[in-house]
C-alpha positions in Angstrom: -83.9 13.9 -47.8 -86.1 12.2 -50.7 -88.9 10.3 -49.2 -91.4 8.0 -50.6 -95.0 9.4 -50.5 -98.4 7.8 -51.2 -100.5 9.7 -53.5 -103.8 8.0 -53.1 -104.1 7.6 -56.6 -102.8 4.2 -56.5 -99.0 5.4 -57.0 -96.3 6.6 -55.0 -94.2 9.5 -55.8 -90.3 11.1 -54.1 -90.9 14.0 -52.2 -89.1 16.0 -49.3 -90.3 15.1 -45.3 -88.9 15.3 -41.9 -86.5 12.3 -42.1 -86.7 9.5 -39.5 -83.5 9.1 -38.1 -82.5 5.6 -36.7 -79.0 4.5 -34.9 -77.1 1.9 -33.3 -78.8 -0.9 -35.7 -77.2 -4.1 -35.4 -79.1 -6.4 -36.9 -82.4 -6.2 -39.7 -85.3 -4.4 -39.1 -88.7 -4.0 -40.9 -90.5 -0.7 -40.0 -94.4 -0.7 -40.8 -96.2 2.4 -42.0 -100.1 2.7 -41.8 -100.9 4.7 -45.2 -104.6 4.7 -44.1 -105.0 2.1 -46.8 -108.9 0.7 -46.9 -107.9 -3.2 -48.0 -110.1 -6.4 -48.7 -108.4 -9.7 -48.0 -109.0 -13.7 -47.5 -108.5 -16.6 -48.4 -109.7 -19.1 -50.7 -109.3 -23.0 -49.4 -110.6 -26.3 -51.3 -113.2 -28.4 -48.9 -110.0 -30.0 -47.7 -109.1 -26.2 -46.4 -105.9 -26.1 -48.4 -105.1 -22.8 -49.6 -106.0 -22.8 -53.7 -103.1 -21.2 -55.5 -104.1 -19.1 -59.0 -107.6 -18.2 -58.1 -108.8 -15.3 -59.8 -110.8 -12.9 -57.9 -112.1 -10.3 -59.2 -113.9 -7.2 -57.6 -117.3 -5.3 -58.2 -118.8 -2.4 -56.8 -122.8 -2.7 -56.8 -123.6 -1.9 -60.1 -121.5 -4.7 -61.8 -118.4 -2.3 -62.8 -115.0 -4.7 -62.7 -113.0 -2.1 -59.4 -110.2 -4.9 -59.6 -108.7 -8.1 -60.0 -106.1 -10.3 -58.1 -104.8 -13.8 -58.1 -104.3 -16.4 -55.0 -100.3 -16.8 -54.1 -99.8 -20.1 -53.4 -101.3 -20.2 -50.3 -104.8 -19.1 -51.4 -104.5 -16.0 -50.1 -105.5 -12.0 -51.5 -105.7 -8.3 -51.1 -107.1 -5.4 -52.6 -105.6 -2.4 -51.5 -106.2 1.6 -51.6 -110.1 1.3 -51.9 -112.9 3.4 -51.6 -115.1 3.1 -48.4 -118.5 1.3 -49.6 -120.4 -2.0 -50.9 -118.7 -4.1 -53.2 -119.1 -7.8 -54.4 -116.4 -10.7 -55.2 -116.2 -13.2 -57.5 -114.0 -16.3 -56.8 -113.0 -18.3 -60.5 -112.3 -21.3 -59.6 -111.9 -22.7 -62.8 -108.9 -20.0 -63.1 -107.1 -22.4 -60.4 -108.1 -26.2 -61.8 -111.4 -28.3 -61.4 -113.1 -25.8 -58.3 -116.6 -24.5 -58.8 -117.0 -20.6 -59.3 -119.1 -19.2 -56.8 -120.0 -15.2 -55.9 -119.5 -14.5 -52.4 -120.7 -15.8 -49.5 -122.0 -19.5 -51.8 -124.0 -17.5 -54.3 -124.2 -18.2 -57.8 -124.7 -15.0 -59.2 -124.4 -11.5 -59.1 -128.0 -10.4 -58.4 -127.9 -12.7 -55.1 -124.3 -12.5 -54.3 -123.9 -11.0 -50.2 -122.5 -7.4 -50.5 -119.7 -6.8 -49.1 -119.5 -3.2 -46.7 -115.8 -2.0 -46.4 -115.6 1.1 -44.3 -112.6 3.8 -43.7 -109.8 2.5 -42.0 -110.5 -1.0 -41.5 -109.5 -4.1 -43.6 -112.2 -6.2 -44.2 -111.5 -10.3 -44.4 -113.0 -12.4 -46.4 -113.0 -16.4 -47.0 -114.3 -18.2 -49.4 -114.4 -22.2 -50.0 -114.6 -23.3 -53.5 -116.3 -26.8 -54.2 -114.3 -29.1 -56.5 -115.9 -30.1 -59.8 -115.6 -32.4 -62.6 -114.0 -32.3 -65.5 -115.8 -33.4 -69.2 -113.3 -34.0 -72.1 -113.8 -34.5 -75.6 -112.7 -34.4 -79.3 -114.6 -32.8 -82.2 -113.9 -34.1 -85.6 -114.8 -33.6 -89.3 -116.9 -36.1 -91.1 -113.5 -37.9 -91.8 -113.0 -38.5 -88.2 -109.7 -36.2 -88.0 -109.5 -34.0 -85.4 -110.4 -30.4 -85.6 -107.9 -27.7 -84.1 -109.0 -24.2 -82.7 -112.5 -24.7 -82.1 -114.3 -23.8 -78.8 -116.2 -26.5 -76.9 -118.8 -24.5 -74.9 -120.8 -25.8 -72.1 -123.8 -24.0 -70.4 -125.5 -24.3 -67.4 -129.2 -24.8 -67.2 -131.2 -21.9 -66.4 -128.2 -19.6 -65.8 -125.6 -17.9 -67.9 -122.6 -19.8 -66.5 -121.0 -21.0 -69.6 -117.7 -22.7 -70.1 -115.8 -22.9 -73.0 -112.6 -25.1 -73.9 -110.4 -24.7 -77.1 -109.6 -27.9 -79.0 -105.6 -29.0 -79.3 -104.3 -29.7 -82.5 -105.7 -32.9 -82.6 -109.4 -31.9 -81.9 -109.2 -32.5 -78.2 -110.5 -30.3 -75.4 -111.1 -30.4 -71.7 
């Protein structure tokens, strides 16, 4: 029989087992296999706790290397799967999702500070995180003639930290 087989590299390849052999099925059924996966989930709500769709959350270990990246479904909900047992820290970007604040987990607003995360063999680890809502600042940038001026980022920084934000103009000069 040709089986599917996790190869704990992040893929899956065919491969030959003892076949499990189900009868008399009369209606659907969903079987559930435990791969030993190590996974990090939540989810991440407004302050209204509804579910922010198209958050980007990205995943560090302790030394600032990027181990991966996801995005909210609709309900604000993620995973990671197929990770290493250890420390990590998560990013929420808000601004990926609309007008939320970006914030490090557990309401930190950087790396340095961010809350580590400890994710141990297997157990999935849950974590929330709500994300504040912020305003917006629009604009236009125009030549000395007054016409609008296409293609040109708008960048906005923070005070004392290295958030920035940045904003491309439209094609009439207009950013947000």
């Amino acid at each position: 029989y040709g089986l599917i087989d996790w190869t704990g590299d992040g893929g899956f390849a065919t491969t030959t087992a003892n076949p499990l052999t189900v009868t008399n099925v009369t209606t659907d059924m969903t079987i559930t296999a435990n791969f030993g996966f190590i996974s990090l989930t939540g989810q991440v709500v407004d302050s209204g706790t509804n579910g922010i769709a198209n958050a980007h959350v990205v995943l560090y270990d302790t030394n600032f290397n990027q181990v991966g990246e996801t995005w909210t479904d609709s309900s604000g909900n993620y995973s990671f799967y197929d990770l290493t047992a250890g420390d990590y820290k998560v990013f929420f970007n808000g601004r990926s999702a609309g007008n939320f604040q970006d914030e490090w987990y557990n309401d930190k607003n950087n790396f340095d500070i961010a809350d580590i995360v400890s994710i141990t063999a297997g157990n999935t680890t849950t974590i929330n995180a709500q994300l504040a809502t912020v305003g917006m600042i629009t604009g236009r940038v125009t030549d000395a003639g007054g016409n609008g001026v296409a293609n040109v980022n708008a960048n906005i920084y923070q005070a004392g930290e290295f958030t920035q934000v940045w904003a491309p103009t439209d094609s009439s000069g207009y950013y947000t």
